[in-house]
N, C-alpha and C positions, 0 to 999 in steps of 0.2 A: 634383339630389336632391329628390324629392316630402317635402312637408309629413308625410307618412306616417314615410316613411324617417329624416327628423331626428326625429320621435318615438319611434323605436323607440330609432335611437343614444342619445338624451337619455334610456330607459330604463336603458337594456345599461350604460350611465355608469353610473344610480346603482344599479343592481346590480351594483357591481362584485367581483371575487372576495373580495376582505381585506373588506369591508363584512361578506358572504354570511357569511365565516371568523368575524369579529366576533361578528357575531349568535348563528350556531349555538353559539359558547362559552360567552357568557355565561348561555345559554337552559339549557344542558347542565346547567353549573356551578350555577346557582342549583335548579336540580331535583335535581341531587347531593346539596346542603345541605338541602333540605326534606326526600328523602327519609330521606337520615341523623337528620334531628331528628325524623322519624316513627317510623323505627323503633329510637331510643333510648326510647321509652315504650311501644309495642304489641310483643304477637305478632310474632315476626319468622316469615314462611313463605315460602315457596318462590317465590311469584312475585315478590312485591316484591326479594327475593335477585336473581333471574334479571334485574328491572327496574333495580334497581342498579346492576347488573354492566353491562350496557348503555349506561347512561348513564357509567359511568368510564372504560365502552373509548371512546365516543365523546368524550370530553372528552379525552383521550387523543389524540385524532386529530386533535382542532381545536388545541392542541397542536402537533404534528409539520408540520401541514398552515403554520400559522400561520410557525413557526421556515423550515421550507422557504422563507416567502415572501422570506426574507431572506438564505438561505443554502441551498446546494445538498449535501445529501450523499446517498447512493447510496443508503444502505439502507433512507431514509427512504420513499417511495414503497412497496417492495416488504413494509415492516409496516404503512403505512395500510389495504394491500389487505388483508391478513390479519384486520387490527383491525376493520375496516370489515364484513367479513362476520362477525366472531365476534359485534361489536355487536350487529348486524342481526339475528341467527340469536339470539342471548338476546333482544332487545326479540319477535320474534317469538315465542319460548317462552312470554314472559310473558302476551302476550295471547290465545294459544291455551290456556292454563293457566286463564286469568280464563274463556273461555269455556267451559270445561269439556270441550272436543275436542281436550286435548291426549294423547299415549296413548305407550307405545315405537312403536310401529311408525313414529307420527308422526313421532320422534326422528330414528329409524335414516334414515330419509328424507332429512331435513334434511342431517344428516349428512353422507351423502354428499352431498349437491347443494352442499352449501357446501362439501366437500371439492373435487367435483369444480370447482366455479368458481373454487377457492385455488388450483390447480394449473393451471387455463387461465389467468386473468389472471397467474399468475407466468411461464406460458411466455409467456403474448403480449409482458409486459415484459423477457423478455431478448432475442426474436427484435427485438422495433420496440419500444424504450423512447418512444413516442411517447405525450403526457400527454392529449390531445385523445382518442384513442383507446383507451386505458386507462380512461379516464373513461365512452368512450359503452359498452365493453365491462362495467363493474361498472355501469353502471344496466340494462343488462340483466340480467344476474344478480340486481341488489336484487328490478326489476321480476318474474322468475321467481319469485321466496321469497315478494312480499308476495299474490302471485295468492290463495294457500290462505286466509288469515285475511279476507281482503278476501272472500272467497265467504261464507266463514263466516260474516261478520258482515251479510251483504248477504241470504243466502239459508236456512242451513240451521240454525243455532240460534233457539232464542226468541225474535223480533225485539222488540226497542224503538226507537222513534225515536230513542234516541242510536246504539243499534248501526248503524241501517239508515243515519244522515246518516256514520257513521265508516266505514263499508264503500265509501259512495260516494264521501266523500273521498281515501278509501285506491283507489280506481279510477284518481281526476284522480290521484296519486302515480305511479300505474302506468302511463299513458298517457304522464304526463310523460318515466319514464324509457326508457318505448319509442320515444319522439320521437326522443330524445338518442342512443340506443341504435342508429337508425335511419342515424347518421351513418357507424356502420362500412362500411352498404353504398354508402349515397349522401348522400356530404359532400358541403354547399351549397355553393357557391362563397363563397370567403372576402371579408365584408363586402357578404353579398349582405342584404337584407333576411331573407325566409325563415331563414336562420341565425342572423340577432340574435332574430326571434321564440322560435326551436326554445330559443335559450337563452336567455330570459327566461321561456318555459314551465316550463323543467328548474327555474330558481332558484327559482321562486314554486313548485313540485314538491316542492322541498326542503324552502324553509321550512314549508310544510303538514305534510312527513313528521314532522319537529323537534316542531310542536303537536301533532298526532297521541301521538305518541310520549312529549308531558306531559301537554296539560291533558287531551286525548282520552282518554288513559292514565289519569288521573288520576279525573276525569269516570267513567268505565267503572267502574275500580274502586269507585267511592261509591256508583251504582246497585247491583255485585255486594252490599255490604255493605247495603243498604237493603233488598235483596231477600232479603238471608237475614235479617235483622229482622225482616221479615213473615211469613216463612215458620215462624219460630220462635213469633212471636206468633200464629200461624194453624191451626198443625199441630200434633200430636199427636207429639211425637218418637217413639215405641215403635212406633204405626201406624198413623201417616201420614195417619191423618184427621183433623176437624178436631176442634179442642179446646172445651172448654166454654163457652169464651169467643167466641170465632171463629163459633161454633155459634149461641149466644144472640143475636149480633148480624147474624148471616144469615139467622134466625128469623122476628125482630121485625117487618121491611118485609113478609114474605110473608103472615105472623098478621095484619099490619095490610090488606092488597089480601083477606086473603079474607074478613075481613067486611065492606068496602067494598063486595064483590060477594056476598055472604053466600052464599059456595062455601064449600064440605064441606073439612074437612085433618082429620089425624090426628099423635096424636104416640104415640109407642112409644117406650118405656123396657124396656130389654135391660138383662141381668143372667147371667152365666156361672153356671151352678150349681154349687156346693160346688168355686166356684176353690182356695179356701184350700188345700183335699184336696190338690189339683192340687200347689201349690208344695211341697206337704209331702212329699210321695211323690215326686216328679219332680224339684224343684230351682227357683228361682227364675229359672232359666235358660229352663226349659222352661213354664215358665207363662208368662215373654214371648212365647215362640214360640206359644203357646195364643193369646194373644191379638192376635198377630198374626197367625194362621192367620184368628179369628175375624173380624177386621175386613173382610180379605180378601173372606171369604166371603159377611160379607152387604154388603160395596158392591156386587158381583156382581149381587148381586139387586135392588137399585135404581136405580130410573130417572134419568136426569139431573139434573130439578126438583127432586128430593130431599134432605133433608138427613141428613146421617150424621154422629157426633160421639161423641168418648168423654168421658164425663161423672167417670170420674173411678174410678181400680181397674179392676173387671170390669165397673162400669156405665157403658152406651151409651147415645144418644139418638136416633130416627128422627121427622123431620118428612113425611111426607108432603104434597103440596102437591096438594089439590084431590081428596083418596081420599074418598070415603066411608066410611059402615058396611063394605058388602060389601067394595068393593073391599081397605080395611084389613083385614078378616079376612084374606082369601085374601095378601095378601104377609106379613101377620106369619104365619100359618101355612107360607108358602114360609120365610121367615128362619128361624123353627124346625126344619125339616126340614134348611136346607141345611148346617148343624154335625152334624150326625150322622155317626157313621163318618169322622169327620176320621183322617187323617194326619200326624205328626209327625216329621219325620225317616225317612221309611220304616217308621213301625211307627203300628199304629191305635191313637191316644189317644181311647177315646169323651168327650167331654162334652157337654153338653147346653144348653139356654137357657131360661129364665123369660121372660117379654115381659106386660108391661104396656100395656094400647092406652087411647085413648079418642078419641073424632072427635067435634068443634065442626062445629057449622053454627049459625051468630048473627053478630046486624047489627054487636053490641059486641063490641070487641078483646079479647082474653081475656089476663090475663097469662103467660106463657112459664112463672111460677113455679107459679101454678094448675095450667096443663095436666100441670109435672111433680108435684105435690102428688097429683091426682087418678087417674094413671097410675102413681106408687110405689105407690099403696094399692089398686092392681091389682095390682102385681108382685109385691106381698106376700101378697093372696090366693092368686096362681099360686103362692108359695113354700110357703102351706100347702096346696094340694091335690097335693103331692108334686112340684112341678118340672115340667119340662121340656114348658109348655102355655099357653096364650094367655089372659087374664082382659082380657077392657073392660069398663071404667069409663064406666058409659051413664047415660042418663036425670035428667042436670043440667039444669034450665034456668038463663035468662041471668042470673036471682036467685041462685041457689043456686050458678052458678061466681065470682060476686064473693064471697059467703062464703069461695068455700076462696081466695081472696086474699089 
């Protein structure tokens, strides 16, 4: 026997099965218990339920698997299969769920395939109750379930480098159990090398899937909740753009690059005319929908570079980045025109807009506050020459914009 060969047996040794059984339980169990103490204080919702449920059926099975090692009874084998896919099929629910690709259609899918694999591996265990074989036949099956979430998180959602490193490891999971899988058609010869590798692939396969399945799981979930953090602390909840805050400080670096290069911007301060009317006549319902139509309609009309923000009620804020005079005329007069003859539900709600402009060209940084200081007392003359028309605020110099600071 080559040097090779006593290194792999000296592996296959200390992965031994009950070691593998060991491991998996205590892994299961102690993630049972955190996430029970997790969700004795938060929100309990849907996926954590689904991930729960996953980890009891699999603790469950380490369990049965475990008692089996000791003692032979019938029935045990033909509900580890059952348990083993329902786990499998909830830990997968839960992470297509965190992904946001979970759907019914998705379900009915699963559904069946995990149907139909409960119904093959129980016929294959009564035709050839054989455990070698039972085994490479459910890693096939896992390996068919984990394909979809494994793409998902590899290819077609929002990537981040935790998703893109968990989709690749969810691949080596996959590969591993189509090695094992492999043995249905061509089992190695017994004690050949090749077959100690195939299964020492399979275990290291496993315990990956086990981490996967916590800290991965775990890990995944903490970015979803950090992401909706910022999303909240970023966005506008009502329409989706960005908020005052979010605004101001996405502002500040571009106010500060344009007088470094002492390029032209403009800032524009929107204003919904006679909203109040709106809510009063309409309903408070439909003046959200006003201004979510409104938001709509003018990110439509601007460019990428640009900034778009609600400031707070029916006032909005536009940064142009690098407009001049002209160019800011002709888009605030686009943004004016493009509310006109809106739609509400199928019927034409006219309202209108106010726009306050003004465009810096200077070496000095202007404050954010100024520019809105100077561009209200635009808005407000637009409010008094009857609404729905364009006022810039011109002819500041670099003295006279620190004043209105």
């Amino acid at each position: 026997m080559t040097s090779m060969s006593k290194g792999v047996d000296a592996m296959a040794a200390s992965l031994d099965f009950k070691t593998l059984l060991a491991c998996l339980f205590f892994g299961n169990f102690f993630t049972v218990m955190l996430t029970l103490a997790y969700r004795s204080r938060y929100p309990k919702d849907g996926t954590s339920l689904l991930f729960l449920t996953a980890k009891i059926l699999q603790l469950v099975i380490m369990i049965l698997l475990l008692l089996r090692e000791y003692r032979e009874f019938k029935v045990v084998l033909p509900c580890i299969i059952l348990l083993n896919l329902a786990g499998g099929t909830a830990e997968i629910f839960a992470l297509l769920k965190m992904l946001e690709v979970y759907s019914e259609r998705i379900k009915r899918i699963y559904y069946t395939l995990t149907g139909c694999a409960a119904l093959a591996l129980l016929l294959l265990y009564l035709l050839s109750p054989d455990v070698p074989r039972l085994i490479a036949a459910a890693s096939l099956a896992g390996a068919l379930l984990l394909i979809y979430p494994a793409y998902m998180l590899c290819w077609k959602v929002k990537k981040t480098p935790l998703q893109e490193i968990m989709g690749l490891l969810y691949g080596i999971v996959i590969l591993s159990m189509f090695c094992n899988a492999s043995r249905l058609v061509y089992p190695p010869p017994e004690g050949s090398p090749i077959g100690e590798w195939m299964q020492v692939f399979f275990y290291i396969g496993i315990y990956l899937l086990m981490f996967l399945g916590t800290a991965g799981f775990m890990l995944l979930s903490r970015e979803q909740s950090y992401a909706e953090l910022e999303r909240a602390a970023t966005y506008d909840e009502l329409t989706g753009i960005l908020n005052r805050r979010a605004f101001v400080l996405r502002a500040r670096p571009l106010i500060a690059a344009a007088a470094k290069e002492m390029a032209p911007f403009s800032f524009l301060l929107l204003d919904v005319d006679h909203f109040k009317q709106v809510n009063d006549t309409y309903g408070h319902d439909t003046g959200d929908k006003v201004l979510r139509d409104f938001a709509r309609r003018i990110e439509r009309q601007l460019g990428n570079g640009d900034l778009f923000g609600r400031f707070g009620g029916e006032e909005f804020a536009v940064l142009l980045h690098r407009a001049d005079e002209e160019a800011s005329e002709e888009v605030a007069e686009r943004l004016r025109r493009s509310v006109l003859d809106a739609t509400i539900d199928g019927i034409t709600l006219s309202y209108t807009v106010s726009i306050g402009l003004i465009t810096i060209v200077s070496g000095e940084r202007v404050p954010l506050n100024t520019l809105y200081k100077l561009s209200d007392t635009a808005l407000y003359q637009a409010k008094q020459r009857g609404r729905n028309c364009v006022v810039r605020s011109h002819g500041y110099t670099a003295r006279e914009l620190e004043v209105h600071s």
